[in-house]
C-alpha positions as CSV (number, residue, x, y, z in Angstrom):
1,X,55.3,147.7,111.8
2,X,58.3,148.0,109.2
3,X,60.3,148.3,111.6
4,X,59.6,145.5,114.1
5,X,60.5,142.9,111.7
6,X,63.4,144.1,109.7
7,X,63.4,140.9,107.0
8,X,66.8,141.5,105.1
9,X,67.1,139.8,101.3
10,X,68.5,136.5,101.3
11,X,66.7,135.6,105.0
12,X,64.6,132.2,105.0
13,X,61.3,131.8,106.2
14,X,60.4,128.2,107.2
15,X,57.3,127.4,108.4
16,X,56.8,126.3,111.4
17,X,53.6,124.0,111.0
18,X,53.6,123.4,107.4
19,X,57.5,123.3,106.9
20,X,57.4,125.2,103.6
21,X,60.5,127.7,102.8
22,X,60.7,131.2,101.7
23,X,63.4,132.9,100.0
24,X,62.7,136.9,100.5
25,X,63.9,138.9,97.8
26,X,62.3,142.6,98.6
27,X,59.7,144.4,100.4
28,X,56.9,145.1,98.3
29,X,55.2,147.3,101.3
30,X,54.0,147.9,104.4
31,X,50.9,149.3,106.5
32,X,49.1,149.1,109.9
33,X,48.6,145.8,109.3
34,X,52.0,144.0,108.4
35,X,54.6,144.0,105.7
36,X,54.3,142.6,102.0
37,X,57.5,140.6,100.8
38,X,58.2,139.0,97.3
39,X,59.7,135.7,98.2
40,X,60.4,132.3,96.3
41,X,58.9,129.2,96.6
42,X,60.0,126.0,94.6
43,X,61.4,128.8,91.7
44,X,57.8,130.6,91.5
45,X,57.5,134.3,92.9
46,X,54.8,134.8,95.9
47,X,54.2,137.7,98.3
48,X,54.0,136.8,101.7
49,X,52.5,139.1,104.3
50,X,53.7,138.8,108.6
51,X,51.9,140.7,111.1
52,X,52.6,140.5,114.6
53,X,48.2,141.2,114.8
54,X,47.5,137.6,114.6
55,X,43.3,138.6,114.5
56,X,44.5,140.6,111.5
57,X,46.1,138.0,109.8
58,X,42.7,135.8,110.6
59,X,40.4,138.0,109.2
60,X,42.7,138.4,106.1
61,X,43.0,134.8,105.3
62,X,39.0,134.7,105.6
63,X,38.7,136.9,103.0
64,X,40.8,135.8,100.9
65,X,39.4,132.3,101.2
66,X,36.1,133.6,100.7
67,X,36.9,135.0,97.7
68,X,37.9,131.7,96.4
69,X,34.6,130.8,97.1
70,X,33.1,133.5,94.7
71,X,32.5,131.7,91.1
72,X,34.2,134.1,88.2
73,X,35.7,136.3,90.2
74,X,39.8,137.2,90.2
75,X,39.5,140.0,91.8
76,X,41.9,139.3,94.4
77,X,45.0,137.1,95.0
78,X,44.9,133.3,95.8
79,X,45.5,132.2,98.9
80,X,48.4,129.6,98.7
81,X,49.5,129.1,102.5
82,X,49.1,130.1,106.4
83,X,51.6,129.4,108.9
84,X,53.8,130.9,111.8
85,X,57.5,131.5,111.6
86,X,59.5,131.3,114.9
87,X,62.4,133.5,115.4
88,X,64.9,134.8,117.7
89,X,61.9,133.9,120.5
90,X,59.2,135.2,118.8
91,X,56.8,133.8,116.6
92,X,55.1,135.6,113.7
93,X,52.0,135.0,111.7
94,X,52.5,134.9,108.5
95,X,50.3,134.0,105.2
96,X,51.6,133.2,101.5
97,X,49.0,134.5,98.2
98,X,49.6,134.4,94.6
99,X,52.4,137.7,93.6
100,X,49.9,139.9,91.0
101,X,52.5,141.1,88.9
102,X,52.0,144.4,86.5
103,X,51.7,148.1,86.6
104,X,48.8,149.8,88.9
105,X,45.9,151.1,87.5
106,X,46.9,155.0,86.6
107,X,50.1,153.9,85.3
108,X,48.9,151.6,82.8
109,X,46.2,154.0,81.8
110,X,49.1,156.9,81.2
111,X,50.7,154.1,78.8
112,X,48.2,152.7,77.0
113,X,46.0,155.5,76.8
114,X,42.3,157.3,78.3
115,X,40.3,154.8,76.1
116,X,41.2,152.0,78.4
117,X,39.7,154.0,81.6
118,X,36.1,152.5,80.6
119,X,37.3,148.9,80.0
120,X,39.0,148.4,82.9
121,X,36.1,150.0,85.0
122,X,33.2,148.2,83.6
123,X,35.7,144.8,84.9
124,X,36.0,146.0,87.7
125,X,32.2,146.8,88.4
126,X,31.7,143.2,86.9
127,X,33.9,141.7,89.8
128,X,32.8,144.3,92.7
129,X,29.1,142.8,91.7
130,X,30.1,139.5,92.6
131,X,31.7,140.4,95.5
132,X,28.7,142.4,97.1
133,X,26.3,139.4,96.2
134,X,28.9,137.6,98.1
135,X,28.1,139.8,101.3
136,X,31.4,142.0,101.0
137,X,32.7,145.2,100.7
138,X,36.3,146.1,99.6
139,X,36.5,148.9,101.3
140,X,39.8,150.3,100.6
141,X,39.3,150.3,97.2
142,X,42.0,152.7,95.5
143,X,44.3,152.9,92.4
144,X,47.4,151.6,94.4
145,X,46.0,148.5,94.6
146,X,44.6,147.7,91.2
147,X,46.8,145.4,89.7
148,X,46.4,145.4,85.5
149,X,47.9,142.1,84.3
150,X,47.6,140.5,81.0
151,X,47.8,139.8,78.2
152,X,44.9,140.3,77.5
153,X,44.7,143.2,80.3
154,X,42.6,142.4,83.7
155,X,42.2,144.5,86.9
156,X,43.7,142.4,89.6
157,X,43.7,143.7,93.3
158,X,47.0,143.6,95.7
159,X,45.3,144.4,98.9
160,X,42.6,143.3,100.8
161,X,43.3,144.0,104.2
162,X,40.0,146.3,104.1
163,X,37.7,144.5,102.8
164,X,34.4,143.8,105.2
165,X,31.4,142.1,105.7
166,X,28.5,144.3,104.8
167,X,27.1,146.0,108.1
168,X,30.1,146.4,109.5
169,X,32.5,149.6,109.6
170,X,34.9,149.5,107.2
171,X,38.0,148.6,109.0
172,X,40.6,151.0,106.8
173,X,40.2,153.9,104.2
174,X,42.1,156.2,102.1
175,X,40.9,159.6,102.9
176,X,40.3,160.8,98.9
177,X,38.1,157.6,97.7
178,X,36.3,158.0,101.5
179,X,32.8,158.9,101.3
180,X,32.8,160.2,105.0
181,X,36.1,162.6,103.9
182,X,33.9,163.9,101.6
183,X,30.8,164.4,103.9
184,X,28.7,162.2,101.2
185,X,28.0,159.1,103.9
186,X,28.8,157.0,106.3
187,X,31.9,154.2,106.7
188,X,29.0,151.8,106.7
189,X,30.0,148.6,104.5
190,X,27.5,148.6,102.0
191,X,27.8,148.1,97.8
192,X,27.4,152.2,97.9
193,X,30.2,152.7,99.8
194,X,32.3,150.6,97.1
195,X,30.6,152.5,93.9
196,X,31.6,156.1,95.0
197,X,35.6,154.9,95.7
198,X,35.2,153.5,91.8
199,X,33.5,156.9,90.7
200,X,36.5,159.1,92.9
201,X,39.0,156.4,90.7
202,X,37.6,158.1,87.6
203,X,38.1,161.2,88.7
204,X,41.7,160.4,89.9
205,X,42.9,159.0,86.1
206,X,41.8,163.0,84.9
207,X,43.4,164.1,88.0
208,X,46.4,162.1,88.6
209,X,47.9,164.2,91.5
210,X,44.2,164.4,93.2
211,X,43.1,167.2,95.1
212,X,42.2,167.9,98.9
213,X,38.9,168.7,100.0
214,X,37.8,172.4,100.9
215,X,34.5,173.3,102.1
216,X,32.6,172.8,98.6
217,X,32.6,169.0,99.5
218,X,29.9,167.9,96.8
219,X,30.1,171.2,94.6
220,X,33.4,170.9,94.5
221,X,33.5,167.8,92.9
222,X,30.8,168.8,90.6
223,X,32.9,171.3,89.5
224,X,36.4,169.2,88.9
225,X,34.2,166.9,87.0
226,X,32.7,169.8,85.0
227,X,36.2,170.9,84.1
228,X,37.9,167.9,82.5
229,X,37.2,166.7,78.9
230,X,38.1,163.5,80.1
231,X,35.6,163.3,82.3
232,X,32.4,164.3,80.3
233,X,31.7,160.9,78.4
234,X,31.4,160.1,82.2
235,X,29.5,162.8,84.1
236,X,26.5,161.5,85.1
237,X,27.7,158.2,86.0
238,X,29.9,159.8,88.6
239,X,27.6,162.1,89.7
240,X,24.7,159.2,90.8
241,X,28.0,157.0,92.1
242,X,28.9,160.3,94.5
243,X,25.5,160.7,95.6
244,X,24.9,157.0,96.6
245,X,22.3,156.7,93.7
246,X,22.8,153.3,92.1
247,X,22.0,150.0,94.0
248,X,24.4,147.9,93.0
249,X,27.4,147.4,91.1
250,X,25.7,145.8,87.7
251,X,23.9,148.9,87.7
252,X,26.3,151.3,87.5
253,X,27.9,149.2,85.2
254,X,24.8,149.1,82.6
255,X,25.0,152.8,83.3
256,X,28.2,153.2,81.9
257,X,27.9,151.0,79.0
258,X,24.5,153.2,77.7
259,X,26.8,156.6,78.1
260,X,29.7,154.9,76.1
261,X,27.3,154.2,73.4
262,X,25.5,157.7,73.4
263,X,28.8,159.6,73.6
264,X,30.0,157.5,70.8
265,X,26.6,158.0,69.1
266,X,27.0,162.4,69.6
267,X,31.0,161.9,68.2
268,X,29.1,160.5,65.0
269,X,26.7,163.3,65.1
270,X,28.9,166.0,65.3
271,X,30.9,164.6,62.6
272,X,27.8,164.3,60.1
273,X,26.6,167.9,61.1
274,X,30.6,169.4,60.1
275,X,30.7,167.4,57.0
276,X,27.0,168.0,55.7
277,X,28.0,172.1,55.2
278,X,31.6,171.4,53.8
279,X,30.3,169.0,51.0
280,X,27.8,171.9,49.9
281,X,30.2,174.5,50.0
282,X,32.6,172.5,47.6
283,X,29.9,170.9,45.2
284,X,31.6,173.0,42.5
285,X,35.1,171.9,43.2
286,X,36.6,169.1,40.8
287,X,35.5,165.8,40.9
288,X,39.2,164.3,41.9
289,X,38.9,166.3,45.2
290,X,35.4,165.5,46.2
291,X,36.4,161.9,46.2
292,X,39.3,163.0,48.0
293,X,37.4,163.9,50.5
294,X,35.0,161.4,50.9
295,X,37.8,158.7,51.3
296,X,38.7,161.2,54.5
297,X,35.5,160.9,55.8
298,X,35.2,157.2,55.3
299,X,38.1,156.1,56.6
300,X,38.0,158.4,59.8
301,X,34.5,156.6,60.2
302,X,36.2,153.5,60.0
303,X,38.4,154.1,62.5
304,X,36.0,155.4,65.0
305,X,33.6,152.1,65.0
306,X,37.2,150.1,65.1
307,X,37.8,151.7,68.2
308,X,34.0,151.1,69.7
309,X,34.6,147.3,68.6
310,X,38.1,146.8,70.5
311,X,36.2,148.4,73.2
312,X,33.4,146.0,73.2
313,X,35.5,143.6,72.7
314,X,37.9,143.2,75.8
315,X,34.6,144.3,77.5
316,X,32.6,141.3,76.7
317,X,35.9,139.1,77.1
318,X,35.9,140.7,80.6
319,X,32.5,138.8,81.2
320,X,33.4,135.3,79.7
321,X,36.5,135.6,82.1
């Protein structure tokens, strides 16, 4: 596909219906499907996408208007323009979308930190909800095309050439966040199918390299759960996402929210449990040092329920958004 078109920087695209101009600049990517290009457009960035598979582009542009259609929901790009471009005899399809700009999801985890794994998961289960009750399924749904923009930071999606209606079989997968790789289900579009690519996510930010599957299928990523620290505040949630145990998006999403707070809720726990013994054992030591060591206590207190209230915050501005 790449290769069949062969768009150099600096070439123009005019349209042949609409008579809008684009400048390309670069290719942002490619697939079975067509090739992504940043262009300009009256001094704005866009990404325009040509396929030579004009039902492809079709289906595409449906989506992507339907998703216009779908109240509080960014999830993916806005459509801005559909139109063919005729050249040296040919004419290709081509359609314009708004140019997501930021760094993909694993990336801006790595730089901001593991804390932001939950945030950004519990927005996108908000806007996966909406899409189901919407009748679709994104299908394709993989760190490579989650978009984190901001500020303040929101998953965006680059991609939707796999998204289908529900009933269908999904149209394209990526092998590691398939459910049918993994012998756990079918490629029947359904919310379920969705819910264990966002549980496979979580277990790609602990494992950024991933894995291929041997013969444990199940066990084995029982196992690679097990094994990551990372991973525990989040076990059962991915466990019940793998096995095609929650209903809907929401769901899963409540379920997340009640294991941040009982993870938080065991950290405080712990903490009480270590500092109870340590302030008997000292409750001959001077007076200076005993208050000393309350302040410690205090202020790592403090710190701890800051942290659950930045949390809560951006996750509750995720739902006014």
């Amino acid at each position: 596909m790449k290769s069949q078109f062969n768009v150099n920087r600096g070439t123009v695209i005019d349209g042949k219906w609409h008579q809008n101009r684009y400048l390309i600049e670069k290719e942002l990517g490619y697939g079975a499907n067509g090739v992504v290009y940043l262009a300009k457009f009256r001094n704005q960035h866009v990404a325009l996408k040509m396929s030579d598979n004009g039902i492809s582009v079709t289906s595409e542009v449906n989506v992507l208007k339907s998703f216009s259609k779908v109240q509080g929901s960014p999830l993916g790009p806005s459509l801005l323009d559909v139109d063919d471009w005729k050249t040296q005899g040919k004419v290709i399809s081509f359609y314009v979308m708004e140019y997501i700009q930021g760094p993909d999801l694993l990336s801006f985890i790595k730089q901001k930190g593991d804390s932001w794994t939950a945030v950004l998961i519990l927005q996108l289960l908000s806007d996966l909800d909406k899409l189901h009750k919407a009748g679709w399924v994104f299908g394709d749904l993989k760190p490579e095309n989650l978009i984190v923009t901001g500020p303040p930071p929101k998953i965006r999606c680059i991609d939707v050439g796999g998204t289908t209606i529900q009933g269908r079989a999904i149209k394209e997968f990526t092998e590691f966040y398939d459910r049918g790789y993994w012998g756990l289900g079918s490629r029947k579009a359904d919310p379920t199918y969705d819910l264990f690519a966002v549980a496979m996510i979580l277990i790609n930010c602990a494992y950024p390299s991933r894995f291929n599957k041997d013969a444990g299928g199940l066990e084995q990523l029982k196992e690679r759960v097990k094994q990551s620290k990372q991973l525990q505040p989040y076990e059962s949630v991915i466990l019940h996402a793998l096995q095609g145990k929650y209903h809907s998006a929401l769901e899963m999403r409540q379920s997340l929210i009640e294991n941040m707070q009982g993870s938080t809720g065991q950290q405080q726990t712990r903490m009480q449990k270590h500092t109870k013994p340590a302030q008997q054992a000292h409750a001959t030591a001077p007076l200076k040092q005993q208050k000393k060591k309350k302040k410690g206590g205090v202020a790592e207190t403090l710190m701890l329920i800051l942290l659950i209230s930045c949390l809560y915050f951006f996750y509750i501005y995720g739902q006014v958004i």
